[in-house]
Backbone bond lengths (Angstrom), bond angles and torsions (degrees), N, CA, C in turn:
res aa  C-N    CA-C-N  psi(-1)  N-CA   C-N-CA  omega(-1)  CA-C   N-CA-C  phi
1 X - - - 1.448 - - 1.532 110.71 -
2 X 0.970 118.93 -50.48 1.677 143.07 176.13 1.633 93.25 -47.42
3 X 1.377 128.71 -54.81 1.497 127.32 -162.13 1.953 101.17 -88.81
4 X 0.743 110.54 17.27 1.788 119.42 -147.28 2.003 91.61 -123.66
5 X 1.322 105.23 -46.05 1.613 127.17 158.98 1.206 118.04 -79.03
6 X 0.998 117.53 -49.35 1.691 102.19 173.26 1.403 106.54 -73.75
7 X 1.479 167.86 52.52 0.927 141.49 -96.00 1.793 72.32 144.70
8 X 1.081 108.36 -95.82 1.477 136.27 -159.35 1.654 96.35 -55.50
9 X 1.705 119.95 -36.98 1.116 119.94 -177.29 1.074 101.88 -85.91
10 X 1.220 133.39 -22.65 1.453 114.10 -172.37 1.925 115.42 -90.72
11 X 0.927 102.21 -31.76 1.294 110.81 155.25 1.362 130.48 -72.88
12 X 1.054 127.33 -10.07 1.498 135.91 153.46 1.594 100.23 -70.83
13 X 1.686 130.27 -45.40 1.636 116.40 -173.03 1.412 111.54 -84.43
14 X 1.604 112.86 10.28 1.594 106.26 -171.06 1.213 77.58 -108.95
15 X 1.187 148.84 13.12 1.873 135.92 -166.43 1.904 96.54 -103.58
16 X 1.433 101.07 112.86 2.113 92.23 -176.19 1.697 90.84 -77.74
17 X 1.178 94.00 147.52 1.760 133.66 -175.62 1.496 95.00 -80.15
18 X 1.189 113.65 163.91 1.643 126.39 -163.12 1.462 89.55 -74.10
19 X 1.355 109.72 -47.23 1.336 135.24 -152.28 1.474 103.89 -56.62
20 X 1.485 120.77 -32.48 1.841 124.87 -168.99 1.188 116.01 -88.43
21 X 2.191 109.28 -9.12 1.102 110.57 -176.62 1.427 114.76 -85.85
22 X 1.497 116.88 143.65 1.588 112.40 -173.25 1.413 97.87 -103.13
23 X 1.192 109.83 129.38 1.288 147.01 162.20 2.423 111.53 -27.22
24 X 1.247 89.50 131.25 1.658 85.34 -154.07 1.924 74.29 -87.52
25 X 1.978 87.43 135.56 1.480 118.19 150.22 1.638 110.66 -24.77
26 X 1.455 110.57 128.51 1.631 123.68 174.40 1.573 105.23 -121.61
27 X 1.078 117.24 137.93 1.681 115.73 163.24 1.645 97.58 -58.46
28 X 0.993 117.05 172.77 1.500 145.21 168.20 1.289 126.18 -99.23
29 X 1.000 143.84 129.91 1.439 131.57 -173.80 1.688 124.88 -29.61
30 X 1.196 93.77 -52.66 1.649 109.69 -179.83 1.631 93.59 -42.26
31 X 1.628 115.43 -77.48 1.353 131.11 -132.98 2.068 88.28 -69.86
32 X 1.820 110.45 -38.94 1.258 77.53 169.79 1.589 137.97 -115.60
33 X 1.340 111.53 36.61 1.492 121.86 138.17 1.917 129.90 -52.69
34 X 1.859 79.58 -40.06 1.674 86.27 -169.05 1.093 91.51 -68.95
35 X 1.372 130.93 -63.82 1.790 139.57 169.96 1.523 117.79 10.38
36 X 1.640 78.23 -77.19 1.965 101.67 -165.77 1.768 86.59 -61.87
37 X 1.531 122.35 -69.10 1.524 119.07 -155.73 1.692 105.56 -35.06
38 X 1.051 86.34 -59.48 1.816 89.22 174.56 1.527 128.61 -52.42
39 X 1.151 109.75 -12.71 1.359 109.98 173.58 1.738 107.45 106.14
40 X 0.978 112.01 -8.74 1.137 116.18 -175.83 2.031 121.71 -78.01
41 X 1.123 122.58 160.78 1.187 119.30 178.39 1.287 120.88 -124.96
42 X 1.677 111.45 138.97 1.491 98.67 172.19 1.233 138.70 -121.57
43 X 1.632 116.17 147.66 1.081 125.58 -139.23 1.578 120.45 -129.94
44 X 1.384 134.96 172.14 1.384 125.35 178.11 1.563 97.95 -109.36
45 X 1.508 95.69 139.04 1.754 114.82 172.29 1.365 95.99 -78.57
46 X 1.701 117.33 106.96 1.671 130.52 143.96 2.184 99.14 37.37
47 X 0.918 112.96 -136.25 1.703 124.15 -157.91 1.503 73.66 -73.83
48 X 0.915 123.88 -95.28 1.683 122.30 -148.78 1.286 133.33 -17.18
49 X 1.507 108.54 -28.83 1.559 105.58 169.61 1.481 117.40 100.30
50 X 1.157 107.16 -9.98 1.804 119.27 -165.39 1.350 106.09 -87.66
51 X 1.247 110.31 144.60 1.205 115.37 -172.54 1.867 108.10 -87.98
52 X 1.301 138.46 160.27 1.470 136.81 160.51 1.315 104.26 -159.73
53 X 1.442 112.54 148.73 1.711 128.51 163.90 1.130 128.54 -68.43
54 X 1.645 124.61 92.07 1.653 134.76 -152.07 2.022 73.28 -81.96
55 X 1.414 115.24 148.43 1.290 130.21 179.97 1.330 112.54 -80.60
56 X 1.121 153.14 179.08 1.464 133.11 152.58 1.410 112.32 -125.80
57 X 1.476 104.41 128.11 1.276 133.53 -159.82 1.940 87.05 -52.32
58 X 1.548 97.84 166.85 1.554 118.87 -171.91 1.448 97.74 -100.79
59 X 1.401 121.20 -56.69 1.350 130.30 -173.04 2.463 107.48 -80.35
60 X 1.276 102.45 6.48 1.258 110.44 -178.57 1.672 118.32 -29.26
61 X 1.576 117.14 108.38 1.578 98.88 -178.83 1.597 101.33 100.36
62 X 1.403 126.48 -34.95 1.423 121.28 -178.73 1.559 119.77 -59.70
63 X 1.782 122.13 146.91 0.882 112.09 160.99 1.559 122.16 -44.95
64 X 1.589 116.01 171.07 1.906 112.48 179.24 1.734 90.09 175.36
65 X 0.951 97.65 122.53 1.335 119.07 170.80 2.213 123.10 -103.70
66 X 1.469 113.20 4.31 1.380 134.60 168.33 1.193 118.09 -177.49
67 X 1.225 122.22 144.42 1.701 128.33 176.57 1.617 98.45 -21.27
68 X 1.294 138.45 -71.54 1.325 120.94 -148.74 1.395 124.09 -68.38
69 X 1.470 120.55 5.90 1.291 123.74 147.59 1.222 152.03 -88.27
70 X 1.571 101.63 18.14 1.142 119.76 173.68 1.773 117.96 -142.36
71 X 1.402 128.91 141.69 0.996 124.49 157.06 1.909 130.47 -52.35
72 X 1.451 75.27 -27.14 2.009 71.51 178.66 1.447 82.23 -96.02
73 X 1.857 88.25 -127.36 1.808 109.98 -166.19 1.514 83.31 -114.30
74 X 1.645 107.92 157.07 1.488 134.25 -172.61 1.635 92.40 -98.27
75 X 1.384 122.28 90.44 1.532 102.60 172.66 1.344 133.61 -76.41
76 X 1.868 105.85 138.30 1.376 100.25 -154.30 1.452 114.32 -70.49
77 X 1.165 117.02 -0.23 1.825 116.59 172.30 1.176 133.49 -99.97
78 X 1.428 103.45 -4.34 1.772 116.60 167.39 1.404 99.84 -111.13
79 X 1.429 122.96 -27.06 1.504 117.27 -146.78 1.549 117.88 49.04
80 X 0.683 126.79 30.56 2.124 140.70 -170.62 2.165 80.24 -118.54
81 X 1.603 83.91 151.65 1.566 105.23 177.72 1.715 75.51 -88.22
82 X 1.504 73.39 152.32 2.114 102.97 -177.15 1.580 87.07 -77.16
83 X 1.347 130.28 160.28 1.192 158.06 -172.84 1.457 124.47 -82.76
84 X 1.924 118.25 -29.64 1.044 142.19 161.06 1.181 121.49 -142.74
85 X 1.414 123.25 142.91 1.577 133.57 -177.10 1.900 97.29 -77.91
86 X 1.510 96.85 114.43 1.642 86.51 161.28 1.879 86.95 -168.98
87 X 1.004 83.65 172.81 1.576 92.35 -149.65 1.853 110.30 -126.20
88 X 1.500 101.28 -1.40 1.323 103.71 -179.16 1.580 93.19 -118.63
89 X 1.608 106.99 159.15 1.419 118.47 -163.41 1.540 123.10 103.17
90 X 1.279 126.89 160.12 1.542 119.76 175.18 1.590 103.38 -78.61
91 X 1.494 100.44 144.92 1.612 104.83 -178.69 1.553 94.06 -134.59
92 X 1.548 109.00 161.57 1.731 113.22 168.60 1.589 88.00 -131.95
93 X 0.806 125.27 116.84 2.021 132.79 172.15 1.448 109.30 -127.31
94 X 1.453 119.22 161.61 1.449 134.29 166.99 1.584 98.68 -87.60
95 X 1.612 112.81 131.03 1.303 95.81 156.84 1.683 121.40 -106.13
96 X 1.061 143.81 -124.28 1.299 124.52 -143.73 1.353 107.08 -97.79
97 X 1.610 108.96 -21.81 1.500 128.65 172.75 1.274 118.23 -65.32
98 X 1.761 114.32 -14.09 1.473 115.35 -168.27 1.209 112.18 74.36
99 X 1.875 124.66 9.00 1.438 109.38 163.24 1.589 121.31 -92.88
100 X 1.035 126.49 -169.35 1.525 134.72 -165.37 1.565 92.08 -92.24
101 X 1.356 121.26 150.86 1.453 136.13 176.23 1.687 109.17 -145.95
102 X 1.298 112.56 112.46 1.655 98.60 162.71 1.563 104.41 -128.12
103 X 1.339 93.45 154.58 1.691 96.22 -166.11 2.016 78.72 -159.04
104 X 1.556 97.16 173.46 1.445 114.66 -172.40 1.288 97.59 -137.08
105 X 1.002 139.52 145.25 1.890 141.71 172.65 1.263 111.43 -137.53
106 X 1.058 132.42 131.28 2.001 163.08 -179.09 1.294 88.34 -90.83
């Protein structure tokens, strides 16, 4: 019982407190006015929490049959260029070969 409690305490001091967690990066007003005016959108970076301005693609919505027709990623289920460049989240895209790619990014 004795080892069953210590046990319980010690894993209670390896547990981080709300309190140690730092608070995820925000744009500022300025940075996301400039953002949106531009066309751009904003978004959270994967686990971290931070906010950044995904750009918005030129060819957005266009047919694309491999990465090099698009500034973002060519997604492989519309074949249409993705709408904004951002790089965290699950994606399915063609890459330059015109084959299918899925990958996930943090």
């Amino acid at each position: 019982m004795k080892h069953a409690l210590a046990l319980v305490l010690l894993l209670a001091a390896c547990t981080p407190s709300d309190d140690a967690s730092p608070s995820p990066e925000r744009l500022d007003a300025a940075a996301r006015s400039q953002c949106e005016a531009a066309g751009g959108m904003v978004m959270i970076a994967g686990l971290s929490g931070a906010e950044f301005c995904a750009t918005r693609s030129p060819q957005a919505g266009q047919r694309c049959e491999r990465a090099s027709d698009c500034s973002s990623r060519c997604n492989a289920d519309t074949r249409t260029c993705e709408t904004y460049n951002s790089a965290f989240g699950c994606h399915s895209f063609l890459n330059q070969d015109g084959e299918r790619v899925d990958i996930c990014v943090d």
